[in-house]
C-alpha positions as CSV (number, residue, x, y, z in Angstrom):
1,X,111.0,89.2,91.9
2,X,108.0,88.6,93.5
3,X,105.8,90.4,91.7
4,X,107.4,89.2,88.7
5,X,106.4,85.7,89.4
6,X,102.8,87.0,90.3
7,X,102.8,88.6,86.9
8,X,103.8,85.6,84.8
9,X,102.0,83.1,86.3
10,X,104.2,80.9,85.6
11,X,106.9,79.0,88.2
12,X,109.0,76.7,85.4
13,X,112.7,77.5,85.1
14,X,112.4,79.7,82.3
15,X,110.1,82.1,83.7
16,X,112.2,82.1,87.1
17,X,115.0,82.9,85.1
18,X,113.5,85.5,82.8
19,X,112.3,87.2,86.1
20,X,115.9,87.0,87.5
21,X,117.8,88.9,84.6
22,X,115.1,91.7,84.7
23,X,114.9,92.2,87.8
24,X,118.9,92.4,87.5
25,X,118.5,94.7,84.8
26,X,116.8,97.2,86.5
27,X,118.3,96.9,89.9
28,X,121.0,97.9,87.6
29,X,119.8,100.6,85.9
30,X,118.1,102.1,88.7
31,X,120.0,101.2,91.3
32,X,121.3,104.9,92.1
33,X,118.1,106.3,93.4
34,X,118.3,104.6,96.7
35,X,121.7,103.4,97.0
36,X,124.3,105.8,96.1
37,X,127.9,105.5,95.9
38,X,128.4,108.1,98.7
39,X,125.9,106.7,101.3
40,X,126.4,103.6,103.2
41,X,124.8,100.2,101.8
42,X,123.2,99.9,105.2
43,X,121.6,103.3,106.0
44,X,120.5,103.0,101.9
45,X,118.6,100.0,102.3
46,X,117.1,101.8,105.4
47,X,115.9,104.3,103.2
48,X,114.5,101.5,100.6
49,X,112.5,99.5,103.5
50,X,110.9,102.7,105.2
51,X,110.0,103.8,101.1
52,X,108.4,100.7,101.2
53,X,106.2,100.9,104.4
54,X,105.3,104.6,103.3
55,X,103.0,103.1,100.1
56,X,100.4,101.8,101.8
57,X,100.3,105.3,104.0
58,X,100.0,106.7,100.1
59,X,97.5,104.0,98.8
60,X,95.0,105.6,101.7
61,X,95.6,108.7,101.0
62,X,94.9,108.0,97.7
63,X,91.8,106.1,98.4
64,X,90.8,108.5,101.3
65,X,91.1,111.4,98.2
66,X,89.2,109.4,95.6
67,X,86.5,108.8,98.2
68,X,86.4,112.7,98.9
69,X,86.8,113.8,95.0
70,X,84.0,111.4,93.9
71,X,81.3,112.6,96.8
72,X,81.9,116.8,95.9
73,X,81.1,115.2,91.9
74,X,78.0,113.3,93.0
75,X,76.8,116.0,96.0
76,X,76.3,119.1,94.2
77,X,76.1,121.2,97.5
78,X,79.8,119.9,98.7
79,X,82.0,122.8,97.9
80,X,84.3,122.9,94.8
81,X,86.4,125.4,95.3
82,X,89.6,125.4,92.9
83,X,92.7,127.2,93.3
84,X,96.9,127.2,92.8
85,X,98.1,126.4,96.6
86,X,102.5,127.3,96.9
87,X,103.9,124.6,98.8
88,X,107.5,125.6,100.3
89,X,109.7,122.8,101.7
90,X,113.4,122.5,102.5
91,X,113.8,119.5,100.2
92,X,117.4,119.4,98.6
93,X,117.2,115.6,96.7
94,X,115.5,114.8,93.1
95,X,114.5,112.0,94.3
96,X,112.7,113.5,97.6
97,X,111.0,116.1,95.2
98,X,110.3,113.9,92.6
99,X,108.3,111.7,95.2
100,X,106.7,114.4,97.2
101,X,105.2,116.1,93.7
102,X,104.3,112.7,93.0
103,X,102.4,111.7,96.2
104,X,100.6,114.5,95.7
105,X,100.1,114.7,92.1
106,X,98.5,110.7,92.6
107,X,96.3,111.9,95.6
108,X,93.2,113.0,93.3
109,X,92.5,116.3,94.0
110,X,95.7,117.9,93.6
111,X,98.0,118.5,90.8
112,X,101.5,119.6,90.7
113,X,102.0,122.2,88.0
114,X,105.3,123.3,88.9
115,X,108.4,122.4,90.8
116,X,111.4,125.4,91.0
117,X,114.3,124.2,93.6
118,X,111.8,123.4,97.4
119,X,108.8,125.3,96.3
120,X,106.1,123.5,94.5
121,X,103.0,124.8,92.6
122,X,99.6,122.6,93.0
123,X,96.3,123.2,91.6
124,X,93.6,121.6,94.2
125,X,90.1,121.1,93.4
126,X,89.3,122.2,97.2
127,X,91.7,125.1,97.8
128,X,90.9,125.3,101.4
129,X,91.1,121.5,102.5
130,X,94.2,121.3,100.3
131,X,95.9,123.8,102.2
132,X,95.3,122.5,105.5
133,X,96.9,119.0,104.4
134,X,99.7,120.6,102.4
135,X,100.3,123.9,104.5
136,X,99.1,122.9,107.8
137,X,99.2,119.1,108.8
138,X,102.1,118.4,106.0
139,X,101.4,114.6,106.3
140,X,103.1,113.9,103.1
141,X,105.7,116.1,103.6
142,X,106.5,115.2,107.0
143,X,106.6,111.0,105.8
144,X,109.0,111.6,102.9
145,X,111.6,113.7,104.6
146,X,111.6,110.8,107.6
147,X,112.3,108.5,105.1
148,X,114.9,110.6,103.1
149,X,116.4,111.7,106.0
150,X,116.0,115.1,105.7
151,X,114.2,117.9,108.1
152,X,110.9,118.8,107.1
């Protein structure tokens, strides 16, 4: 609701209003990808606030990547060393999968080609850097199953 109002500008009635029935909307509509019928409301929001304190964690990333991608395009001697990287995780959810492929797919440097069950395909631009964070330190992988409760 927040951001709606920071979006619009705008804090008559109408606008307020507007924001509430949308926001309704999609709380409706997507509602079931943190708070499912068979998981308590309680543990579910949980889940929602620790999501919530994991996007700045992914906004540095993200930065820390850009930063990173941008100096081996300007410093022709950095290594550029591209290659497919198989990530193997225990992850059972869509929605845990979907966010881990994500997180990586929006940290620049790494793409995720394919996804089949745990196991996930990435390109990296930097094979051996991008294994050491995906393979070795699992940062991302480690930060999404806290959230999602699952083991890593």
């Amino acid at each position: 609701m927040i951001f709606w109002l920071i979006l619009s500008g705008y804090l008559d009635l109408f606008h307020i209003t507007a924001g509430i029935i949308c926001c309704g909307i999609v709380t409706l509509i997507s509602g079931d990808l943190f708070f499912r019928s068979d998981v308590h409301l309680i543990r579910s929001a949980g889940r929602f606030l620790r999501f919530l304190l994991y996007i700045p964690r992914l906004m540095v990333a993200i930065l820390y990547a850009n930063i990173d991608v941008a100096y081996r395009i300007l410093h022709p001697a950095m290594p550029i060393d591209p290659g497919f990287i198989t990530v193997d995780t225990p992850f059972t959810g869509d929605v845990l999968r979907t966010a881990f492929a994500n997180s990586m797919t929006l940290t620049p440097g790494t793409v995720t080609i394919d996804v089949t069950g745990g196991t996930f395909l990435v390109h990296a631009i930097v094979r051996d850097v991008s294994e050491r964070d995906l393979l070795e330190e699992r940062n991302i992988q480690k930060n999404l199953a806290r959230i999602f409760g699952e083991r890593s």
